[in-house]
KELUMBA-91714 format. One record per residue: x, z, y of N, C-alpha, C in turn; residue in three letters. Coordinates in steps of 0.02 Angstrom, whole numbers. Layout:
KELUMBA-91714
      nxx      nzz      nyy     caxx     cazz     cayy      cxx      czz      cyy   residuo
        X        Z        Y        X        Z        Y        X        Z        Y       ALA
...
end
This chain:
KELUMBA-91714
      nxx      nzz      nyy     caxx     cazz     cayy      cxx      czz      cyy   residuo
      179      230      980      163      164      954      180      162      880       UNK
      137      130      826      141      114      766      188       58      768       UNK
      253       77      721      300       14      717      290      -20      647       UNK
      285        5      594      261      -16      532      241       10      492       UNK
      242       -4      434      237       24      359      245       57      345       UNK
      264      135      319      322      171      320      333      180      214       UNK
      247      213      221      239      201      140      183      201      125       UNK
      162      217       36      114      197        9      111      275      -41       UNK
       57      307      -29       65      377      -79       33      380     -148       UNK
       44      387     -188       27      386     -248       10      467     -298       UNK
      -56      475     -300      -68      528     -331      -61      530     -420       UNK
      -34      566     -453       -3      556     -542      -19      601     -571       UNK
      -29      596     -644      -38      636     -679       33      683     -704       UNK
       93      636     -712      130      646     -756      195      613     -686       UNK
      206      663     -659      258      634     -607      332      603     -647       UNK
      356      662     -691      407      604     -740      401      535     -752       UNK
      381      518     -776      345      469     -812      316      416     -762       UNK
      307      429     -695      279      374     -639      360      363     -609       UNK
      402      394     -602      474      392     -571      491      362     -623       UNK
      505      357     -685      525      308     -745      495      268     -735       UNK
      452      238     -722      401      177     -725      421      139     -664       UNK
      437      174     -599      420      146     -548      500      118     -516       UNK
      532      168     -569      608      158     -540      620      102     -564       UNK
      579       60     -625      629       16     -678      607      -58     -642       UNK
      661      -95     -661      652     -168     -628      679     -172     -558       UNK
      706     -108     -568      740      -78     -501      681     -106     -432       UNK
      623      -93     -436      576      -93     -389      575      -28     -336       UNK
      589       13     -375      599       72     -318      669      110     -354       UNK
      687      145     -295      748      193     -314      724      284     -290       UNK
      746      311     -343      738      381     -343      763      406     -256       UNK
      722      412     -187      789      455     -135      767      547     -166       UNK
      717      547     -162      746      646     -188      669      681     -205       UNK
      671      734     -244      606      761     -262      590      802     -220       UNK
      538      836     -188      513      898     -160      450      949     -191       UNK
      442      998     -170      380     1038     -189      326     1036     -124       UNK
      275     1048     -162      228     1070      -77      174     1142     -125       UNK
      208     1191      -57      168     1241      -64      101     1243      -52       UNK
       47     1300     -108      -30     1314      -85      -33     1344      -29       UNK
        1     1326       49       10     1388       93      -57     1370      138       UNK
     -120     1415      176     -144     1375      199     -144     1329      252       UNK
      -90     1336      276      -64     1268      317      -75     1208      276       UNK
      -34     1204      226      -37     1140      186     -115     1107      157       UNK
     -155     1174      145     -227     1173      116     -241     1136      167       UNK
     -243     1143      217     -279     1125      306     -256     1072      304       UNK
     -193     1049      287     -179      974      312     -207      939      268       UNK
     -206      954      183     -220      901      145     -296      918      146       UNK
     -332      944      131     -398      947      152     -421      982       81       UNK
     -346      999       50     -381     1051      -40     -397     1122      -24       UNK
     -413     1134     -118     -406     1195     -122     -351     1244     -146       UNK
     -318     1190     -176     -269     1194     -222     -211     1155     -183       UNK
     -168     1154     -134     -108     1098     -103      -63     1103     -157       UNK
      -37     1152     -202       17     1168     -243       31     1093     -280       UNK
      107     1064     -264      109      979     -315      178      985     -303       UNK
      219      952     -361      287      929     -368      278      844     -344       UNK
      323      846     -287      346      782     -278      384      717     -296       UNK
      391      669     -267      451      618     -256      435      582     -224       UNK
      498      548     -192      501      501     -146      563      436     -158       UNK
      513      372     -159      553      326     -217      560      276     -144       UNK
      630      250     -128      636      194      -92      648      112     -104       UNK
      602       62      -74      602       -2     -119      612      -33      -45       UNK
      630      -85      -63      639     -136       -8      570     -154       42       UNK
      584     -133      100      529     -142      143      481     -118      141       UNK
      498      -51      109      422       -9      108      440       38       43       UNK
      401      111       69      430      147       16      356      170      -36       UNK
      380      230      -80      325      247     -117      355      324     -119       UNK
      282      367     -120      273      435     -115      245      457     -179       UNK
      263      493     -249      224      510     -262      206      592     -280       UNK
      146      602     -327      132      665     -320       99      690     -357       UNK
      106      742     -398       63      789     -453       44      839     -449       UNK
       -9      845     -417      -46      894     -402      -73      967     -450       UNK
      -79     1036     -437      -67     1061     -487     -154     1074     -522       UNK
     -193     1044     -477     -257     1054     -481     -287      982     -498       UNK
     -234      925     -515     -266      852     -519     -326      860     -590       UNK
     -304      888     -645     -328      891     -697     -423      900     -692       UNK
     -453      929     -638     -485      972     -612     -532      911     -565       UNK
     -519      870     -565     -552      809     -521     -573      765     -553       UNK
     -624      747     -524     -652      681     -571     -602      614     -540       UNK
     -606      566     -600     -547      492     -576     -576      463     -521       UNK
     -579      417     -499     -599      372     -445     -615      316     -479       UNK
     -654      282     -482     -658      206     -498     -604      167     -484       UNK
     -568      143     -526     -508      106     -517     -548       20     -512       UNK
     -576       -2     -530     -595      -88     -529     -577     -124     -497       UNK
     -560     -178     -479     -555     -212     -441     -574     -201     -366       UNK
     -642     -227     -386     -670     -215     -319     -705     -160     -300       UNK
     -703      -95     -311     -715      -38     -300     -664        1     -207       UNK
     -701       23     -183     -714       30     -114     -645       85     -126       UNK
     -594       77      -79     -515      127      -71     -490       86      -65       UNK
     -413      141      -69     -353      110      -39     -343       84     -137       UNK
     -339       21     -147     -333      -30     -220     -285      -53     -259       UNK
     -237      -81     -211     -171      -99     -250     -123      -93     -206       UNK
      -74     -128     -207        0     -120     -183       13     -193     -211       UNK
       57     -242     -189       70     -293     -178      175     -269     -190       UNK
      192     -328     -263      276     -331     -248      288     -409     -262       UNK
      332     -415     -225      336     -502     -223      412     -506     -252       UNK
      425     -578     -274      471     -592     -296      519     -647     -309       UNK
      535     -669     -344      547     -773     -335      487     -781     -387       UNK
      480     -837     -376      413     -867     -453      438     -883     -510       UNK
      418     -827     -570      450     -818     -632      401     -749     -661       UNK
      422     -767     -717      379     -711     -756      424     -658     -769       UNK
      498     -638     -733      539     -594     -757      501     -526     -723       UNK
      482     -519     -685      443     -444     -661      415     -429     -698       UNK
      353     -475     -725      306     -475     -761      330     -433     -826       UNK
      330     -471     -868      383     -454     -919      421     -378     -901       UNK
      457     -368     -864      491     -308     -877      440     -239     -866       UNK
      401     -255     -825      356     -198     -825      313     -177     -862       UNK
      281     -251     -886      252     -238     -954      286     -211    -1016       UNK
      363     -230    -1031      395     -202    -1063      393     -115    -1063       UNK
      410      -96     -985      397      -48     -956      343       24     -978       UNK
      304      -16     -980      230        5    -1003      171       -3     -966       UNK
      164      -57     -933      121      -89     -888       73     -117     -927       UNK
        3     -141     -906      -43     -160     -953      -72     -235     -889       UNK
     -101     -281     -955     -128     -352     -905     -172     -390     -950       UNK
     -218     -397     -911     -264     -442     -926     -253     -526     -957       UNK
     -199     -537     -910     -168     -625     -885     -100     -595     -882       UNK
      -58     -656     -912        6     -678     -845        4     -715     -793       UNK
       60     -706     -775       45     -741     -687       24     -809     -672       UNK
      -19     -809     -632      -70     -900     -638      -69     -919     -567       UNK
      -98     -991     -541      -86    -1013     -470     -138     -996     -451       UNK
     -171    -1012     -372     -216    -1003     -340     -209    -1077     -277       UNK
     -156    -1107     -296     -175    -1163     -270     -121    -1155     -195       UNK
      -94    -1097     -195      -63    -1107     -135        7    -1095     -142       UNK
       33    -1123     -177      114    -1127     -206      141    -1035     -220       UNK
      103    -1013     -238      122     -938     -245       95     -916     -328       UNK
      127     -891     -358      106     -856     -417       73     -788     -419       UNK
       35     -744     -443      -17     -716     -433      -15     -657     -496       UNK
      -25     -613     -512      -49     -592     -571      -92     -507     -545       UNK
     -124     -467     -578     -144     -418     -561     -124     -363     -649       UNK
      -78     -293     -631      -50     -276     -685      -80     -201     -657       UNK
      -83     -154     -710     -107      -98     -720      -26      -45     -759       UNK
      -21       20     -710       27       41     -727       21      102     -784       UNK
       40      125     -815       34      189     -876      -15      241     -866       UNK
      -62      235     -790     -104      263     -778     -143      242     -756       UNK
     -161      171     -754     -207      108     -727     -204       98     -678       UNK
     -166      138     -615     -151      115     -560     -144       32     -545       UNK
     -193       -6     -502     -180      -66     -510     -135      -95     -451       UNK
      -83     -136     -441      -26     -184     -439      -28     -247     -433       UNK
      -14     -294     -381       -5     -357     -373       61     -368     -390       UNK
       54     -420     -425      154     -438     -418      109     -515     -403       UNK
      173     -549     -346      182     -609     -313      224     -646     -318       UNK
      243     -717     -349      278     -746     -342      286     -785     -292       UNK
      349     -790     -261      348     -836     -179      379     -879     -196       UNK
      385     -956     -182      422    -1017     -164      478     -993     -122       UNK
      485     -950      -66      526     -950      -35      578     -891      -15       UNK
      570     -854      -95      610     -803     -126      685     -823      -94       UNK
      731     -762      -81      799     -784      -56      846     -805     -137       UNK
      881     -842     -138      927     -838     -219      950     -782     -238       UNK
      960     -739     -175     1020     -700     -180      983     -614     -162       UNK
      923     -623     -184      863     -571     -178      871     -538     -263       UNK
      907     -483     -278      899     -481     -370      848     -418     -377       UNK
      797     -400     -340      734     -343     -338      673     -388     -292       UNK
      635     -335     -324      579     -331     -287      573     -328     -217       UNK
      509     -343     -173      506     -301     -119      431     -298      -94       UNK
      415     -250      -80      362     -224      -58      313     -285       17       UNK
      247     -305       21      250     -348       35      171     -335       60       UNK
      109     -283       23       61     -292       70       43     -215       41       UNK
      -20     -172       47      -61     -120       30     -149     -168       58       UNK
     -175     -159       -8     -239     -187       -6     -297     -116      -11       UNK
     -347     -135       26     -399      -95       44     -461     -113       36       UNK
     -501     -111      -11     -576     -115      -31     -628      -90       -9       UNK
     -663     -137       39     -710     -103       87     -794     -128       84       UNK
     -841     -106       79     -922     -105       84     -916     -163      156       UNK
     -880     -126      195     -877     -164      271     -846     -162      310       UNK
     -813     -240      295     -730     -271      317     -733     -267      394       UNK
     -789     -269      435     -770     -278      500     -762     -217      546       UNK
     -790     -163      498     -795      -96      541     -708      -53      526       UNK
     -697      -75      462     -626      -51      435     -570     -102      458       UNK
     -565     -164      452     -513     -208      508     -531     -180      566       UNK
     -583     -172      609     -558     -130      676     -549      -88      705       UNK
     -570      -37      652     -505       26      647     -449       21      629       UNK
     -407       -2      583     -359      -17      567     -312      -58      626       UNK
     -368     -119      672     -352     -143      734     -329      -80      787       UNK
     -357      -31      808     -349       21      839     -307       46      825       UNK
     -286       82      760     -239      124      749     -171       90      738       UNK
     -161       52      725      -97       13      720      -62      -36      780       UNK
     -112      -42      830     -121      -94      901     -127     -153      863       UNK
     -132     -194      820     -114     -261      792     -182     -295      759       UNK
     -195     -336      781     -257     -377      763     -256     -405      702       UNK
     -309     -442      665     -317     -477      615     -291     -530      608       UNK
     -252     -570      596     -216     -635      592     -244     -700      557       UNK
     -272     -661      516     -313     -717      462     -361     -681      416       UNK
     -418     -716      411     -470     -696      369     -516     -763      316       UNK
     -554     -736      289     -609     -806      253     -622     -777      205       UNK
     -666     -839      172     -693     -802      108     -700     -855       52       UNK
     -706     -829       -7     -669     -857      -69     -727     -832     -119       UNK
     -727     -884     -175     -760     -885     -229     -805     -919     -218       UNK
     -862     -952     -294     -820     -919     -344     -791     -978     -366       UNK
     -739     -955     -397     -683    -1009     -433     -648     -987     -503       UNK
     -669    -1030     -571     -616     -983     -629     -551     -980     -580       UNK
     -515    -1004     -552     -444     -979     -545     -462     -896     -511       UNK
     -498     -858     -486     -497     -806     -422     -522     -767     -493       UNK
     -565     -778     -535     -582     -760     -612     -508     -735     -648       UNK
     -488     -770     -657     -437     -781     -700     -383     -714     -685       UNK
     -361     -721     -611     -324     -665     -577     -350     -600     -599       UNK
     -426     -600     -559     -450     -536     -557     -497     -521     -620       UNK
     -486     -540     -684     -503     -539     -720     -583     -502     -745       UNK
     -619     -529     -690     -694     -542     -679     -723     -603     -697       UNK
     -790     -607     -709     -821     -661     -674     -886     -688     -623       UNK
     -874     -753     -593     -905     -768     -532     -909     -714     -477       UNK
     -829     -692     -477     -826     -648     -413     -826     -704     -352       UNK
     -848     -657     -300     -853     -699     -222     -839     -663     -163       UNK
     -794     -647     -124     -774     -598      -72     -739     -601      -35       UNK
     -731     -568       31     -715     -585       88     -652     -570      112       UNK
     -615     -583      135     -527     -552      145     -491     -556      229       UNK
     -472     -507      255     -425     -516      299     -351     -494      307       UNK
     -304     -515      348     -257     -481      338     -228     -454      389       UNK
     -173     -395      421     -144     -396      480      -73     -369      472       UNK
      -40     -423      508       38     -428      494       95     -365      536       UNK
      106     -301      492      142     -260      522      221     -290      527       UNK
      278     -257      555      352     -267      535      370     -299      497       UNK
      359     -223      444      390     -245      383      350     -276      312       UNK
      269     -265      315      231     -268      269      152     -275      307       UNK
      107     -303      265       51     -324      299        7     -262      260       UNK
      -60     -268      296     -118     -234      274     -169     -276      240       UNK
     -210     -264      192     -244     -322      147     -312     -307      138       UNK
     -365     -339      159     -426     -295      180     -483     -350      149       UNK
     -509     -321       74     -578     -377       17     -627     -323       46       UNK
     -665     -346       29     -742     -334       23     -791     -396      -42       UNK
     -800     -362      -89     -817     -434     -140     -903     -404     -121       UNK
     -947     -467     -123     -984     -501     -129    -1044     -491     -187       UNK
     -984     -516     -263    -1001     -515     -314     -934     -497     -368       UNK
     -942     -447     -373     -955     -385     -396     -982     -352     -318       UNK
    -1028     -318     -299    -1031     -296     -250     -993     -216     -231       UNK
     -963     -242     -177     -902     -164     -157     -968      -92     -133       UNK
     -965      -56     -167    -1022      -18     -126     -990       54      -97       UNK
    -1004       83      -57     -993      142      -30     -955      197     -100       UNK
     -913      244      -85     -897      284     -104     -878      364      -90       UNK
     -874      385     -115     -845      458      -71     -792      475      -42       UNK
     -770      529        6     -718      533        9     -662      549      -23       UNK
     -604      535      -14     -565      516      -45     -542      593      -36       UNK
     -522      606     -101     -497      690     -125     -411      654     -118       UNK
     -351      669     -113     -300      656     -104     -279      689     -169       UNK
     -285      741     -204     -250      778     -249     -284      719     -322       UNK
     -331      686     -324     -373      647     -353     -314      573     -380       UNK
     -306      586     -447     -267      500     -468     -268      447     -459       UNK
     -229      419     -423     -235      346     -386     -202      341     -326       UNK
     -192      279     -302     -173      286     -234     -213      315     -184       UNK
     -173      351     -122     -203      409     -104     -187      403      -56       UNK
     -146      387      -11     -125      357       58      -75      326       93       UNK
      -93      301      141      -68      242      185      -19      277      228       UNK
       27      300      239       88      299      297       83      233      363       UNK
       92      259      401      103      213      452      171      256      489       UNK
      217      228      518      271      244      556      268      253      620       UNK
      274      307      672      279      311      745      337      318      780       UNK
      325      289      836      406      310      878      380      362      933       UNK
      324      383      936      301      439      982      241      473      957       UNK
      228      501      906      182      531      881      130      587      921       UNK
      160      612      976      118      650     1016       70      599     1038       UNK
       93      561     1066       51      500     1103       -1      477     1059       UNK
       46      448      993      -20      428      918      -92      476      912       UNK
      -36      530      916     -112      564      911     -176      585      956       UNK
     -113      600     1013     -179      599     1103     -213      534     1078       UNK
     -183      474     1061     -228      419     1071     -294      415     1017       UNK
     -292      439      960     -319      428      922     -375      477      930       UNK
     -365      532      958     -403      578      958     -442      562     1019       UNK
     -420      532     1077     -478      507     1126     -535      470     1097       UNK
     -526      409     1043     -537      364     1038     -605      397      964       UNK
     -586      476      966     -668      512      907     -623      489      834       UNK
     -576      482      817     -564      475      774     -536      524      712       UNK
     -569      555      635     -575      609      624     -495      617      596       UNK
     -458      680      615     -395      700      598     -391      760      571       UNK
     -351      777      526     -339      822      501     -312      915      530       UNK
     -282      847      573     -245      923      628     -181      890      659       UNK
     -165      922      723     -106      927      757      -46      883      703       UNK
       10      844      754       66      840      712       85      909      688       UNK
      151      904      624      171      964      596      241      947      594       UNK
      265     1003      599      353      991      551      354      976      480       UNK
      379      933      458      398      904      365      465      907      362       UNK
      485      957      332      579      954      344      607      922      412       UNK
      647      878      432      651      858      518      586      811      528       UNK
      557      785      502      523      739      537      454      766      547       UNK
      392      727      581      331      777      602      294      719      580       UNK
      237      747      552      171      708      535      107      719      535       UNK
       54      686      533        2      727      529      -44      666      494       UNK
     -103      682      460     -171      659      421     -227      637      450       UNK
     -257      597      458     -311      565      469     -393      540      428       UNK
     -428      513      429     -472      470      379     -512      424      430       UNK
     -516      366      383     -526      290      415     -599      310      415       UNK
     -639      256      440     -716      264      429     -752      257      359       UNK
     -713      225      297     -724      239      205     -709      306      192       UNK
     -670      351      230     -644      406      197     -572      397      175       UNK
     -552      370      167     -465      367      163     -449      398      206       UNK
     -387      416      158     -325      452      197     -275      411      236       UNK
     -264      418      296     -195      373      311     -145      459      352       UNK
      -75      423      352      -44      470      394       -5      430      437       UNK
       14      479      477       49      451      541      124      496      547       UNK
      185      452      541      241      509      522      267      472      592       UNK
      328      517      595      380      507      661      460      538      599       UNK
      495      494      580      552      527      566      601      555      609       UNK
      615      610      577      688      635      601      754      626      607       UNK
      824      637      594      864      634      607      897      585      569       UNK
      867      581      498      845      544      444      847      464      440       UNK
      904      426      485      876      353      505      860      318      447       UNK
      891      325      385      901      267      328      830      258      310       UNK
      787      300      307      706      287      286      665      253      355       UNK
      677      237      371      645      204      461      622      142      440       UNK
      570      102      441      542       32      447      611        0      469       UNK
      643       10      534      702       -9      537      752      -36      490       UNK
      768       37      472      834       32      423      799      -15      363       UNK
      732      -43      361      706      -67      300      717     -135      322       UNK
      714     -134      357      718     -215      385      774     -226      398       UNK
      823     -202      421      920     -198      419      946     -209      354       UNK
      914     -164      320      961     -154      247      960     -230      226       UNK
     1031     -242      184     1038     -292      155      971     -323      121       UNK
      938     -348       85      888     -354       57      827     -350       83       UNK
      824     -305      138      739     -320      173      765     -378      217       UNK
      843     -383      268      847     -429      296      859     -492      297       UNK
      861     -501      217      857     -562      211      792     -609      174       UNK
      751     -555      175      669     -567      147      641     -596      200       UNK
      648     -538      269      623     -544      311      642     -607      352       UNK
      691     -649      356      725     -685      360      683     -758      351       UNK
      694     -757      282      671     -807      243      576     -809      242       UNK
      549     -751      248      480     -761      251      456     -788      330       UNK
      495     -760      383      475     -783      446      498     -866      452       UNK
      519     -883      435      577     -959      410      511     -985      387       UNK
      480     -961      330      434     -995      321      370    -1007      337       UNK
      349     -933      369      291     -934      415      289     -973      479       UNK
      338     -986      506      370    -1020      556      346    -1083      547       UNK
      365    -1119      479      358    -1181      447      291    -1209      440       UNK
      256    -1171      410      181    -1175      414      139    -1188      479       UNK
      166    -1125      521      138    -1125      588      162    -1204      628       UNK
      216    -1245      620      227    -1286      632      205    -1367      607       UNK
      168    -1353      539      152    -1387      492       58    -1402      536       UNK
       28    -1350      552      -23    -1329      566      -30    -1381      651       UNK
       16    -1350      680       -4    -1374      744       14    -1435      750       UNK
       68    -1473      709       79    -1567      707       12    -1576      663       UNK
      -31    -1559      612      -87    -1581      597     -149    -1598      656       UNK
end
C-alpha cells in the first residue's frame, strides 16, 4: 500500500549550487550526498545511456527533495519549463502569509515575475523560478502554526493534455481518489500569478498523508502532448511515492499493464523500483529500510510536520463543517 509522499526528484546542472539554494530559508536540510554508478543495472533502471550522476538528498518538512547531476545532462535538450507545459511542473512550499520566503529566496537567487498576490481564497500565492528556472509555488496560509519558523512542503503539481486519464492513474497507483476538482479562468488575478494572459484551465487534487498531488491541464495556453520524460534531462524529474509492501506495489501494478522499469532493487537498505504514468513521467515506488527518520511517518511525527499537520486538518475540518451547516 502507498502511504504517502516520500519525495520530489530534481534533475541539476550544478548540484553545488541547487543544495545552496535549496538549503537556504532553511526549506530543506542537507541529510547526505551519494554517487550512482554507469553500471548496467542502473542504465536499466533509469532508462539512460549514461546513469553516471553525483547526488543529494535534502530533508524538509513533510516531504523531501532528491537531487541530481547527471554526467551526461549537458548532452540533452531542456524541457519546456512554462507554465503550462505538459510534466511533472512545480513543487508547492507553504508558509504563514508574508513576503518573508519570498524575499529570502529571491535574495537567494530566485527569479519572479510578481510578488505574492490573492486569489480570493484567503491564501497568498506567488509562482518563483529557481537559479535554473525550475518553477516553485510558495503559499501563504491563514492557518500557519506561530510557532512553525520553516517552510513545509505541501503539494507536487503535474501538467497534463488529459486530466482524466492521468487523475486515474494516479487514482490507481496511490489507492486515493480525487477530492476536488473545477475549472478556472479567465481572471487578471489567475493572470497575475501565472504570469500569462487570458489563461483558462482545469485542476484537480488528491489528498496523500503528508502532501497532496496537483493535477492543471490549461485550456488557454493549450497543454499539448510531450515526450518522454528523459530523467537525466533538467528539471523536475520524479515523483516518489512511499510503500509499506512493495512486492505487493508492484504485483499490483503490473497486473493492472502498467509500464515499469523493472523488478524492485536494493538502494543501500531500502528497495525501489521506476515506473511511467500514461504522459511519460517518471514516478518511483520506494519501501525504506532500517532508516525510520526519512518515513512519511517520521515526517508527520517530527516536531514541525506535526504541528502543520495538526493545524491544517483543524482547518480542513472547519471548512468541511462550514460546508455542510450551509
Amino acid at each position: 500500500m502507498i502511504t504517502g509522499l516520500h519525495h520530489i526528484g530534481l534533475s541539476v546542472l550544478n548540484l553545488d549550487a541547487a543544495i545552496d539554494f535549496y538549503t537556504s530559508q532553511h526549506a530543506y536540510n542537507l541529510s547526505y550526498r551519494f554517487g550512482v554508478e554507469d553500471s548496467a543495472s542502473n542504465r536499466a533502471i533509469l532508462q539512460l545511456d549514461n546513469a553516471s550522476a553525483r547526488g543529494a538528498f535534502l530533508q524538509g518538512s513533510l516531504g523531501c527533495l532528491e537531487l541530481f547531476e547527471y554526467a551526461c545532462r549537458t548532452e540533452i535538450i531542456p524541457e519546456d519549463k512554462a507554465v503550462y507545459s505538459a510534466g511533472i511542473r512545480h513543487i508547492c512550499l507553504q508558509s504563514e502569509i508574508s513576503d518573508r520566503l519570498y524575499d529570502g529566496l529571491v535574495a537567494a537567487g530566485a527569479a519572479s515575475h510578481a510578488r505574492p498576490a490573492g486569489l480570493g481564497t484567503g491564501n497568498s500565492y506567488v509562482y518563483i523560478r529557481d537559479p535554473e528556472g525550475n518553477l516553485l509555488e510558495l503559499e501563504g496560509t491563514p492557518w500557519a502554526p506561530a510557532d512553525v519558523n520553516r517552510p513545509w512542503f505541501a503539494h507536487v503539481a503535474l501538467v497534463t493534455p488529459d486530466i482524466r486519464k492521468l487523475t486515474d492513474f494516479y487514482a490507481l497507483l496511490t489507492g486515493i481518489e480525487i477530492h476536488r476538482q473545477g475549472s478556472f479562468g479567465p481572471s487578471p488575478k489567475f493572470d497575475h500569478v501565472a504570469g500569462l494572459s487570458d489563461i483558462c484551465f482545469t485542476g484537480a487534487w488528491s489528498r496523500l498523508a503528508n502532501a497532496e498531488l496537483e493535477f492543471w491541464c490549461y485550456a488557454h495556453p493549450p497543454t499539448l502532448p510531450r515526450d518522454r520524460r528523459n530523467l537525466a534531462a533538467p528539471g523536475w524529474n520524479h515523483i516518489c511515492f512511499e510503500s509499506d509492501n512493495i512486492e505487493a506495489d508492484y504485483a499490483r501494478l503490473m497486473a493492472h499493464g502498467v509500464e515499469l522499469h523493472g523488478p524492485p532493487h536494493a538502494f543501500g537498505n531500502a528497495w525501489l523500483f521506476f515506473g511511467r504514468d500514461p504522459d511519460g513521467n517518471v514516478f518511483e515506488v520506494l519501501q525504506p529500510g532500517t532508516d525510520k527518520q526519512l518515513t512519511v511517518a517520521a515526517m508527520l511525527q517530527e516536531a514541525n510536520g506535526h504541528k502543520v499537520d495538526a493545524a491544517r486538518t483543524a482547518y480542513r475540518d472547519g471548512l468541511a463543517a462550514t460546508v455542510t451547516e450551509a
